[in-house]
C-alpha positions, 0 to 999 in steps of 0.5 A, a space after each residue: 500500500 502506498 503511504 501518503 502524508 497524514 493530511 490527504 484525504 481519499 479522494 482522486 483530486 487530492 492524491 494527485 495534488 499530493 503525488 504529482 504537485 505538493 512539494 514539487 519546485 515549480 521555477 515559473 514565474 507566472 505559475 507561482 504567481 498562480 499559487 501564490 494568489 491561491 495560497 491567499 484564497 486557503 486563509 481560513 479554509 482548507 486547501 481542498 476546498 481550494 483545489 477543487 475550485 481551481 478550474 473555477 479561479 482560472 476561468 474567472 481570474 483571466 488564467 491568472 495573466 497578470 496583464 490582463 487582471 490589472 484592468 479588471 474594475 469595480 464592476 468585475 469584483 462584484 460579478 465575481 463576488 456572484 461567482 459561486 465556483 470561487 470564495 465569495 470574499 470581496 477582500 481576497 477577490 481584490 487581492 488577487 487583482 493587487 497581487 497582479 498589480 504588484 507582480 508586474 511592478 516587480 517585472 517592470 523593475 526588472 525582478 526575476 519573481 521566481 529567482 527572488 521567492 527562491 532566494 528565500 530558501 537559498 535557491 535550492 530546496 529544503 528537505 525536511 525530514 519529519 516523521 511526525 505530522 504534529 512537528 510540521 511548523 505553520 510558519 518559519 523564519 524564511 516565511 516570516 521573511 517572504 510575507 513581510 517582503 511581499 507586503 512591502 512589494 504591495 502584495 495582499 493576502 500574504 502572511 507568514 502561514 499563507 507564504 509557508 504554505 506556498 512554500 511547501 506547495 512549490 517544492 521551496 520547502 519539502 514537507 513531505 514525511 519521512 514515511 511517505 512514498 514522495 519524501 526524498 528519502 522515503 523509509 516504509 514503516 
């Protein structure tokens, strides 16, 4: 029997997201400005929640392309806030919009988005090595760091418990438990 982390359920969407995504370094800029505007979505509710709505956010937020939000309007957030295949908070609607805004700053001054979140983590992956589900921190220094970082770049919807989580999701930050089939050092128990 295949062993997963602890906090994967049974269904289809969720074992692929765990086997084929979670913990996986994704260097894209655009992709990661995707996740990390999804991982802002998930404050407050679970990540499944999420993932099932994802095909949902992308219709809905143009594909996430960041040159096409910055020109979405009043009018478009409160035909998104009617949008029931998304979250219906107006706050992180917006957010997404000035997460765009804030992204293309960057790139307009000529930042590498994916080299500066890797730089968090020193360009290179961490491999944690836990065996218990409860030793899993919610935050750390580097995600300490990145959130105030991309609040000062004018990003929204980004604290340290949101950035951790995107960390583990892109594969910045490995997570994956030692008993588990997608840890790198993957030991059956």
């Amino acid at each position: 029997m295949v062993q997963r982390c602890a906090w994967v359920n049974q269904d289809p969407r969720y074992i692929a997201y765990h086997d084929n995504e979670w913990g996986v370094p994704e260097y894209d800029s655009r992709a990661l400005f995707e996740k990390l505007c999804l991982d802002g979505q998930q404050a407050g509710l679970s990540w499944f929640t999420i993932l099932c709505k994802i095909p949902a956010y992308r219709e809905a937020f143009a594909g996430f392309e960041p040159t096409q939000l910055i020109s979405f309007t009043a009018e478009d957030v409160d035909r998104l806030m009617q949008n029931a295949g998304i979250v219906r908070n107006r706050r992180k609607i917006e957010s997404i919009i000035t997460n765009a805004h804030a992204y293309l700053a960057m790139e307009k001054e000529g930042i590498d988005f994916s080299r500066w979140l890797w730089s968090f983590v020193g360009g290179t992956p961490v491999i944690n090595d836990w065996s218990d589900p409860a030793a899993v921190p919610v935050t750390t220094p580097e995600s300490d760091a990145m959130a105030r970082a991309l609040k000062r770049h004018g990003f929204a919807f980004v604290g340290s418990t949101s950035c951790y989580a995107f960390m583990q999701a892109t594969g910045m930050v490995n997570d994956h438990l030692r008993c588990c089939h997608c840890h790198p050092g993957h030991v059956s128990q």
